[in-house]
N, C-alpha and C positions, 0 to 999 in steps of 0.2 A: 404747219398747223395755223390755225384762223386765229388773228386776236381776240375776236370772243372767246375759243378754246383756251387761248392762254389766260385771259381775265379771269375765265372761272375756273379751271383747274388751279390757277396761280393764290385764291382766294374763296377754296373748297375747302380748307381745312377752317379758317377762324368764321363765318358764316351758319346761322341756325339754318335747321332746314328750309324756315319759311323763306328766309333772305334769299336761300341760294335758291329755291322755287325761283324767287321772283326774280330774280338777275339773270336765270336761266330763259325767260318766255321776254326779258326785257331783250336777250339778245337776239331769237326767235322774231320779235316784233322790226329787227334793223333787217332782217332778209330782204334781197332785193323784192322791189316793189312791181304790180302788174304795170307791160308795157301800156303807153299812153293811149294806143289804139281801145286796149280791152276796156279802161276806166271811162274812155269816152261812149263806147257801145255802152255800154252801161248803164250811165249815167242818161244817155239819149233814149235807152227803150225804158227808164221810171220816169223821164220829163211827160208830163201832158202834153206841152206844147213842144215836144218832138213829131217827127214826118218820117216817112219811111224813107224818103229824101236824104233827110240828116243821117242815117242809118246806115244806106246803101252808099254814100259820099265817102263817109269814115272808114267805111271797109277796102273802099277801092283804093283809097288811097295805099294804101299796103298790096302789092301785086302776088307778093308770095301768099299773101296771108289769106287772101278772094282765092287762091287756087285750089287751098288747102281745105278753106269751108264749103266752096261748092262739091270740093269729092265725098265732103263728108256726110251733107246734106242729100246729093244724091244715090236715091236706096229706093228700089222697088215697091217696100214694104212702105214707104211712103207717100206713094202717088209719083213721086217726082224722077221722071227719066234722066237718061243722059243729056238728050238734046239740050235740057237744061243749062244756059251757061253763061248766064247772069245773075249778080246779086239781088238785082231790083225785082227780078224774076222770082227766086226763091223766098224773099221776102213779103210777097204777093201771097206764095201758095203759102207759105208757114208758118208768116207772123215773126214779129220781132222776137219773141220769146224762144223760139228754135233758132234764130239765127243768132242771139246772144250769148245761148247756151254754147254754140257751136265754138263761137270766139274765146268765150270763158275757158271752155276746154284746151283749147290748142295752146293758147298765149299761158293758161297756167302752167301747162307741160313743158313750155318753151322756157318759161322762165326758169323753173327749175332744171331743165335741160343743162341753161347756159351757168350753171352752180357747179364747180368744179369739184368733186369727194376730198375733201380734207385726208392731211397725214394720218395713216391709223384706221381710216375708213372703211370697212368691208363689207357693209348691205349691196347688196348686187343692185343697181340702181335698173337696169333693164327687167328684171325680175321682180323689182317693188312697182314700177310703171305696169308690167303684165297685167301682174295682178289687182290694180286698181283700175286697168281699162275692161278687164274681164265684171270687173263688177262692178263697172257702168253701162255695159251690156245687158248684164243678166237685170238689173236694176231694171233702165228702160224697156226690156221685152215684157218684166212682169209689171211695170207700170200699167203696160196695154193690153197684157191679160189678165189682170185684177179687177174684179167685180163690188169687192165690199171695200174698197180705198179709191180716192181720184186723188191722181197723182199725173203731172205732166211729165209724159216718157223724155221728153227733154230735160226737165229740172232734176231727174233720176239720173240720166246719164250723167249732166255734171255732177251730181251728190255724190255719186258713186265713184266719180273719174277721183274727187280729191277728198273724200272721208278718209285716208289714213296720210292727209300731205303731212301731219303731224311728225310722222315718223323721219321723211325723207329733211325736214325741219332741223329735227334734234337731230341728226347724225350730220348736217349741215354745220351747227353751229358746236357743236362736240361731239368728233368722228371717232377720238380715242373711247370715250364712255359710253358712247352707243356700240361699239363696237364689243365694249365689256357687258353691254345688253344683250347683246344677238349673242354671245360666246355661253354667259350665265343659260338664256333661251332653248340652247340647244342640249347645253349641257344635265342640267338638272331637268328638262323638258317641263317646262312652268309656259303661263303666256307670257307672251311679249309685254302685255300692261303689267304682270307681275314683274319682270324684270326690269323696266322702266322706272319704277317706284323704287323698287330694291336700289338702284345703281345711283337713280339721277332726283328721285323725290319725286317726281312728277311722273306722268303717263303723255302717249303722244297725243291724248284728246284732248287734254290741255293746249299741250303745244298749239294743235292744230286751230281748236278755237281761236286761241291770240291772235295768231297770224292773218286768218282770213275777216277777222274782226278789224284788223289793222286794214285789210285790204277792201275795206264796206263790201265785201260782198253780200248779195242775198241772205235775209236769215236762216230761211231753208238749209241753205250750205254749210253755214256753220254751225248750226242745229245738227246737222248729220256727221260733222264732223267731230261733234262733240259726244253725243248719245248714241250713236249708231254702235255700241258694244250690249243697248239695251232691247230687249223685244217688247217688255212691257212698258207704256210712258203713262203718264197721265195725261187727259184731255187738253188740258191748260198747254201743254207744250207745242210752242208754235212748230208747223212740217211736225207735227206727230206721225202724219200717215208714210212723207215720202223718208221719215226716218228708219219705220219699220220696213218698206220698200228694201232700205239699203242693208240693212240689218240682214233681210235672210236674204238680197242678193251675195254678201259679203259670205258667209252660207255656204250658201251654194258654190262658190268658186274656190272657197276652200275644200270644198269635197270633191270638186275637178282635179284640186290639186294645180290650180294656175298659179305660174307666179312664185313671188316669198309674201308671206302675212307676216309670219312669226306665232301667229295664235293656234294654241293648239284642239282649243274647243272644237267640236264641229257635233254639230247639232244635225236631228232629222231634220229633213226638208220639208215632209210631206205635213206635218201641224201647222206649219209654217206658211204654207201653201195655202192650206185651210180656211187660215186665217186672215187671208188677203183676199181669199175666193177668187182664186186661180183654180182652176179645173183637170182634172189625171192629165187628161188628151191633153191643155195647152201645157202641164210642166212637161211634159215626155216632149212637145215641140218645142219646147226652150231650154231642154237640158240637149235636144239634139242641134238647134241652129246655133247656140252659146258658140262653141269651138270656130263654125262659120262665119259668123261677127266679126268673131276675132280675127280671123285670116282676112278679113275686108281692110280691119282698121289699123293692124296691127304696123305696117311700113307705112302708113299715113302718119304715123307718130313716133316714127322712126323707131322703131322695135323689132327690125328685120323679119323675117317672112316667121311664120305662124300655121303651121300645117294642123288641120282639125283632127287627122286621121291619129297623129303625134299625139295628142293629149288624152286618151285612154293609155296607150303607152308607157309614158311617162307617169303615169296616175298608178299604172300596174308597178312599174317600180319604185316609185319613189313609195308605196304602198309595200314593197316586198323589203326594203333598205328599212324603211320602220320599221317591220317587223323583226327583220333581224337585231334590231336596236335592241327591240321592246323586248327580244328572247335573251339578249345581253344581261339589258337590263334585269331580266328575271331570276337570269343565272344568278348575278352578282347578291339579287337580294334572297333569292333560297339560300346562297352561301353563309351572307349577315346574320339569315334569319336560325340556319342550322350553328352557327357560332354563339348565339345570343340566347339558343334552346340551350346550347351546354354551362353558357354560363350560367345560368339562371338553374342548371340542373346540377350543377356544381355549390355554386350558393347555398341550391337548399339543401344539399345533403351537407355542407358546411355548417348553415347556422341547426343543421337536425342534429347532427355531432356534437354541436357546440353546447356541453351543458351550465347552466347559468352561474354554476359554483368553480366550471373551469376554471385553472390559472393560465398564469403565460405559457406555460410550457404546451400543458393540453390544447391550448386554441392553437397553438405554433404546428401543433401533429396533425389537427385534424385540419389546420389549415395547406397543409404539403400534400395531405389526402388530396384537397381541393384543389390543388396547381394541378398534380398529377394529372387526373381526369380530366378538366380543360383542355391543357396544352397535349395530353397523351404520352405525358413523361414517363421514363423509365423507372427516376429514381427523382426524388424532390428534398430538400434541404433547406429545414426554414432557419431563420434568424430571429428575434427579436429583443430590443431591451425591456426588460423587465421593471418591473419596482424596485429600488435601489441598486446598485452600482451593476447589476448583474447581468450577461443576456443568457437568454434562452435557446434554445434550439431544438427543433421536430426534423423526422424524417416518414419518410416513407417511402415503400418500391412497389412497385408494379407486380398483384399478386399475392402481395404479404399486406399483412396488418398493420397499422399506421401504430407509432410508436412516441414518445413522449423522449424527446436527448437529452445529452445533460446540460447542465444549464454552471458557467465559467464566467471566470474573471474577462470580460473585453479587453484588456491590458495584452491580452494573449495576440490579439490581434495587431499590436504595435504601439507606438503612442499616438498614431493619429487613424482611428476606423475611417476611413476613407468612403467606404458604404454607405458610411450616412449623408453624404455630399456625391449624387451621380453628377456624371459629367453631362447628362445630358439631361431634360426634360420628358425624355421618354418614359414609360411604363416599363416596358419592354425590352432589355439590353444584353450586350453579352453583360458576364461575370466579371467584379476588379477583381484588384488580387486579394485585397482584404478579404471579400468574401470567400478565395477562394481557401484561404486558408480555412477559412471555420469550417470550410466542405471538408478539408483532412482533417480536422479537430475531430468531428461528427462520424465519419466515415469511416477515419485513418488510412485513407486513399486520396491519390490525387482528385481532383476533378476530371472531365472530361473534355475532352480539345474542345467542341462544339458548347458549354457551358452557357446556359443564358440566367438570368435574373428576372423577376418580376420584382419590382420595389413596390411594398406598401406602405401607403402615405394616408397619415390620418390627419385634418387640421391643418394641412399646406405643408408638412412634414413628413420625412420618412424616418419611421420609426419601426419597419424590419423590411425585410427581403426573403426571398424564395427563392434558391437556385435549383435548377431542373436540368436533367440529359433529354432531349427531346427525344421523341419517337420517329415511327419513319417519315410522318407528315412534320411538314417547316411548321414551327409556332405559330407564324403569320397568316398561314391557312388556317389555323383549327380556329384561331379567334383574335380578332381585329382589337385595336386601339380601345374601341368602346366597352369589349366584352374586358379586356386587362383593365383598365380603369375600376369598371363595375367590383369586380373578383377583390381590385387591391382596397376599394372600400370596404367591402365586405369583413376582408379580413385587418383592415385598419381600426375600423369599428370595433370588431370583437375581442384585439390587442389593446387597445384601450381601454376598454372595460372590461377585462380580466386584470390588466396594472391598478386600473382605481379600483378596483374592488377591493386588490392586494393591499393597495395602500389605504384604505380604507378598515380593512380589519387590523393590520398595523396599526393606525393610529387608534383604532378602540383598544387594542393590547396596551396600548400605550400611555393610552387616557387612565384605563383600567390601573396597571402601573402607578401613574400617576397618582391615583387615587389611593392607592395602598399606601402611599409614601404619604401624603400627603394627611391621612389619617394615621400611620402612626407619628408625623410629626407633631397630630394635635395631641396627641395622647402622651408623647416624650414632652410636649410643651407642660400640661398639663400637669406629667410629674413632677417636671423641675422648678417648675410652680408652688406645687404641695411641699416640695424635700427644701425645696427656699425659707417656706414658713414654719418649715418641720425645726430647720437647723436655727433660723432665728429665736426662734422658741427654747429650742435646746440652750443657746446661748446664752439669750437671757437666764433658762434654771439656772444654767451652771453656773454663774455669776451668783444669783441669789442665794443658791445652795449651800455655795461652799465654805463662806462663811460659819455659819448656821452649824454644820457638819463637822467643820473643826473645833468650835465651841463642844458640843455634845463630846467630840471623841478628846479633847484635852481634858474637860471634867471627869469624866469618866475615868480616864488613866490616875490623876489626882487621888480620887477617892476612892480605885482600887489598890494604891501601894496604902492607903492612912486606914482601911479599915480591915478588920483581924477575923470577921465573920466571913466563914470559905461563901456561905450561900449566896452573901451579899458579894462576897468578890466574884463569883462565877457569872452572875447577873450584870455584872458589870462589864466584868470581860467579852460576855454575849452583845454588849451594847459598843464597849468599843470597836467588835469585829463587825457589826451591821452598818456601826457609821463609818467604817472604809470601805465597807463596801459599798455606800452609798456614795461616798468619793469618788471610788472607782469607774461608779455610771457617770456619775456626774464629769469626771474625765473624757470617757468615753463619747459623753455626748460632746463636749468639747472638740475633741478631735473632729468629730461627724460635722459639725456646725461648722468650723473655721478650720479646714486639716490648711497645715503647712503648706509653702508653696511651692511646688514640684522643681528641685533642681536636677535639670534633664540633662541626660549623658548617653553616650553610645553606650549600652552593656550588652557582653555575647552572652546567649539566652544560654550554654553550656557552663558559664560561671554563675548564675542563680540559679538554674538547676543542683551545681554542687553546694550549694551554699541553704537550697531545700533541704537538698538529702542529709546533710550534718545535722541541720535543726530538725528535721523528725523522723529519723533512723531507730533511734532508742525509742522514739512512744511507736512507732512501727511494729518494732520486734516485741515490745511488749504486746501489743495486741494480735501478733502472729500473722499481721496485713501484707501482703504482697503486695509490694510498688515497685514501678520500673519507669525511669524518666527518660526521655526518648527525645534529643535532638532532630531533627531531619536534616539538620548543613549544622556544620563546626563554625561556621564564621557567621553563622546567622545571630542579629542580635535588635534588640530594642533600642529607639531613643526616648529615655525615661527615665524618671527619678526610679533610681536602684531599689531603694529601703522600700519607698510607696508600693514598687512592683512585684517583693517579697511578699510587703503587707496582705498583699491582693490574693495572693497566692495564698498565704497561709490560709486564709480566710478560708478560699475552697477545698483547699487539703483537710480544711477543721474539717468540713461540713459533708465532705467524701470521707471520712472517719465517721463520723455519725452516722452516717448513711447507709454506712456497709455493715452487710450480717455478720454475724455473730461467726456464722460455719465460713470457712473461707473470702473472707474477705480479699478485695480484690482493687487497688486505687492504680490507674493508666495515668502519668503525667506526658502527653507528648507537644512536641510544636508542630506546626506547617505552614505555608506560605500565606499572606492574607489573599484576601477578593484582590489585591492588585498588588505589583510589586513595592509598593509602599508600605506595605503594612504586613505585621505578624501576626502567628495566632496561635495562642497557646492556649490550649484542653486539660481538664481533670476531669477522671471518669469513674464512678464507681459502679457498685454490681448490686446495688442496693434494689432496693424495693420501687424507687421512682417518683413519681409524684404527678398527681393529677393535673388537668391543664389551668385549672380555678388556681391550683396549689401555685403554679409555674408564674400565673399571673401577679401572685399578689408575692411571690419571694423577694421582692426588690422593697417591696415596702417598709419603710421604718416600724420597728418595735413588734414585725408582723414574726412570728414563731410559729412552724407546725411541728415543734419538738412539744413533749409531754410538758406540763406546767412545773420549771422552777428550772429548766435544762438549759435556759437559755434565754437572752433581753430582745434579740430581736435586730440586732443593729448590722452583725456582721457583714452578710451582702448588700445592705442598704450601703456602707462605709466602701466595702470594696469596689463598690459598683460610681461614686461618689468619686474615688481616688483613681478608676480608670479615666473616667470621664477629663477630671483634672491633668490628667495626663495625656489627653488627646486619643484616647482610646475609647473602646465600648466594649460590657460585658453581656451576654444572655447565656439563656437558661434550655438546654436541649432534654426531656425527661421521658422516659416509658415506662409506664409501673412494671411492665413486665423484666423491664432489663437495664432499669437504672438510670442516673442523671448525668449529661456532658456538660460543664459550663468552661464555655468559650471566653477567653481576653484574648479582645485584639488590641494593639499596640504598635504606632509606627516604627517603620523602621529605621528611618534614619531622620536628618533634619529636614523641614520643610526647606 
């Protein structure tokens, strides 16, 4: 490789484009330079005060180089015979401007000749000279059969000889990356400028410009070397005319088929023609002499021999090898194109399937529908994780009705789903083992030896999979890379949004919830607020009360032993019984305001059951009530003040006696376990008449009675309810007027 090669491949990676643009055409600009001979012709045909003397001196001195231009010079079609066989001679008939061009051609060819192909290099270097001498032929024959352009048939042939030197340039000074130019070229069939830009930033019009601008050559030339990919120019542009010249001669030799271009344009001819005001008659004489040309010029510039009869030939086949290309090529993309019809016709009977209110599982079924019919599976088995810990899984067979599976603990699959991490980056793979497990979960069958997967990945994740028994066609036929991709979005997307949906109506359950709790907090806040200022209240009566009350009720006693009249003693008697009784609320409130402070203990709920049945056995059987107390475990018990959790009891024992008819009466005391293993629960149920939900609402409240007036003060479940609470417990109230009331204590179970 050339050390410009290594410069800029070694400093192609930290380089922006523009840099490496310009590093690339700075090393383009070191190509060897034109021999001293051609700079001095040159130079002598723009001097004024050059001689055709100075001209013909500089040329001879060169022996090979006098032999070379007089072959080339001598041509029929230009006056000039063989006898012809001096320079001073043909400078005479031609003028310094054919003889300059003549030099320019040969020494440019030569120079690039003695350029050896770089490591890497595979532009066929005989085959890029072909076809730039072929269209500097066709260039100067139409120079001199063009009417509406003047253009010198000589400055055409050289425009023509080197408008693509650009290319032979860059595969000069980077053979490895031109070579990945001609490779991309052929392969994707783009032009050569499009490959050039793609590979290297630049195109070789650029190159070529640099070069021949380093070399001062004629504007012309590097005008043509630069535009000559354009048919249209603006006026301003200097050699507008011998640009278009080169343009459709370049054209033209591409539709011979000479040579390598690399471009795969090819344009009619005959507009082209038009344009130039060339005539039917002389393009048919210059599409017939072109090949003739060639065979003059061709070992003149060392290109070995050049048969005219050959280039139909070759034009036929290298014209019949396209076409098989292009019948390839067509194959290949009916193939894409029928793979890319199924996905897209799979997709939409996916998202047709797919209803908006689907969960995981439904998109999981009707997305195994949608494998199946792509790939032309037998039998298809989706996966996916769902909203919380869960996955899912769908099936479906070839035939039958897509089906919704069931949906299992992942745990099943091991402690590590392996699934969710493929080994490879592919779409498209066999089956791990993990998956293949959930195929027997799903099926209760092994999988199938040939098992492949498609992973669906949503958001750079895979979050389910599809396993499938293929059909007779390989998966890789029915649908490529792009079509599995598409498919796994599809159903990525639609797994997605069936989990957030989930979780989205979840968390409104939840919020909902939330809310439920969160209003009876204000409402349990509220009461204990009211029953705060209820009991301070209380406290304070009792206090002031009770004074007062034992005054009344000791006078009272006094002046019913000292007085002898029964009326006045009965009267009295009436007053000392009201004022214990008023004591007695006034106790009562007492207790309700300040109860004692709960000393808590384990008790088995079978020893305060027997400790119920003793204390109301006898007012039982007096009232001929059925009751039956009903542990559910012997070793089940409360931690909680004993006496308090009597208390509580008696209370709804009272109030389940109240409550119950008259004709069979009927009181349930049983226990059960609480809402968790910490807590108990014990029930009293009567068969009473029930109580409205207003009623249910306001039973907890102090002093509140829906007994007849004088039955009762109002305190007892406010107190019981008071004394759960104190005890780390809660009481409510279950009622149906049709079939009686349950009131629940619950009460932990053992110590925090």
């Amino acid at each position: 490789m050339s050390q410009s090669a290594v410069a800029i491949s070694s400093s192609e990676g930290s380089l922006s484009p523009a840099a490496r643009v310009e590093l690339i055409l700075s090393q383009v600009s070191q190509l060897p330079t034109l021999p001293a001979v051609a700079v001095q012709v040159l130079a002598a045909t723009q001097s004024a005060d050059s001689s055709a003397a100075d001209v013909v001196r500089l040329i001879q001195a060169d022996s090979a180089l006098t032999a070379k231009i007089l072959k080339l010079l001598t041509r029929a079609d230009l006056g000039v015979r063989d006898e012809v066989v001096s320079i001073d001679r043909a400078v005479v008939l031609l003028g310094f401007d054919a003889v300059r061009n003549a030099v320019l051609s040969l020494q440019v060819y030569e120079t690039f000749a003695s350029v050896e192909p770089g490591e890497g290099s595979v532009l066929i270097r005989e085959e890029f000279w072909k076809h730039s001498l072929a269209v500097a032929c066709a260039a100067e024959m139409a120079a001199r059969a063009a009417s509406k352009v003047r253009v010198d048939p000589g400055e055409a042939f050289v425009c023509g000889l080197l408008h693509d030197v650009g290319k032979i340039a860059l595969d000069a000074c980077l053979p490895k990356s031109y070579g990945r130019v001609i490779a991309q070229c052929e392969m994707k069939r783009v032009s050569i400028c499009d490959a050039e830009r793609a590979v290297l930033g630049l195109d070789h019009t650029q190159a070529g410009k640099r070069l021949l601008d380093q070399w001062s050559l004629p504007r012309s030339v590097v005008e043509c070397a630069w535009l000559h990919h354009h048919d249209e120019l603006p006026e301003s542009v200097q050699g507008r005319d011998v640009v278009q010249v080169v343009h459709w001669a370049d054209n033209v030799v591409r539709r011979q088929r000479i040579g390598f271009s690399g471009c795969r344009e090819i344009e009619p001819i005959e507009p082209g023609a038009l344009r130039l005001g060339i005539a039917a008659a002389e393009l048919a004489r210059l599409l017939e002499q072109l090949p003739r040309r060639m065979e003059t010029l061709s070992e003149l510039f060392g290109l070995g021999a050049f048969r005219a009869e050959g280039v139909y030939t070759r034009a036929i086949a290298d014209a019949n090898a396209e076409l098989g290309r292009l019948n390839a090529e067509l194959t290949e993309t009916n193939r894409r194109l029928t793979a890319r019809s199924r996905a897209y016709e799979a997709i939409r009977a996916f998202v047709t399937a797919s209803g908006e209110r689907d969960g995981v599982g439904d998109v999981c079924a009707a997305g195994a529908e949608a494998v199946g019919r792509l790939f032309d599976a037998r039998e298809v088995v989706t996966a996916a994780l769902g909203p919380g810990p869960l996955l899912h899984a769908g099936f479906w067979s070839a035939g039958q009705t897509r089906r919704a599976g069931r949906c299992f603990d992942p745990s099943v699959l091991g402690p590590d789903p392996g699934w969710l991490r493929p080994e490879t980056g592919e779409v498209l793979a066999p089956a791990p083992h993990a998956l293949q497990r959930v195929w027997r979960i799903v099926r209760e069958c092994d999988p199938p030896p040939d098992c492949c997967v498609l992973y669906v990945r949503h958001a750079g994740r895979v979050i389910g999979a599809a396993m499938f028994e293929p059909g007779l066609t390989p998966p890789s036929q029915r649908a490529g890379r792009e079509e599995g991709e598409s498919l796994s979005s599809a159903l990525g997307m639609a797994l997605a949004s069936a989990a957030a949906r989930a979780d989205a109506e979840r968390l409104s359950e939840d919020l909902l919830d939330l809310n439920r709790r969160l209003k009876s907090a204000q409402h349990e806040l509220l009461r204990t607020r009211s029953l705060s200022m209820i009991a301070e209240m209380a406290a304070g009566a009792a206090h002031e009360l009770n004074t007062p009350l034992a005054v009344i009720s000791g006078r009272a006693q006094i002046l019913a032993r000292e007085t002898e009249d029964e009326n006045l003693r009965r009267d009295l008697q009436t007053i000392i019984q009201q004022a214990r009784r008023a004591s007695d609320m006034v106790t009562e409130l007492s207790h309700f305001a300040k109860p004692d402070a709960p000393r808590k203990a384990r008790t088995l709920l079978k020893a305060l059951f027997e400790r119920q049945y003793l204390h109301w056995q006898e007012r039982l059987r007096e009232r001929g009530v059925e009751c039956a107390f009903e542990v559910h475990d012997e070793a089940a018990g409360v931690y909680a003040d004993a006496e308090q959790t009597l208390a509580v009891l008696d209370a709804l024992i009272a109030n389940a006696l109240e409550a119950a008819p008259s004709a069979q009466p009927r009181v349930q005391v049983n226990s059960a376990p609480g809402a968790t293993d910490e807590t108990v629960r014990i029930s009293v149920t009567d068969n009473g008449s029930g109580m409205t939900p207003d009623v249910v609402q306001k039973a907890f409240d102090p002093f509140y009675s829906n007994r007849q007036a004088g039955r009762g003060r109002g305190l007892g479940l406010s107190r019981a309810q008071r004394l759960a609470e104190i005890n780390g417990g809660r009481l409510w109230l279950e009622s149906d007027p049709q079939h009686g009331t349950t009131a629940t204590l619950e009460l932990p179970a053992r110590e925090d």
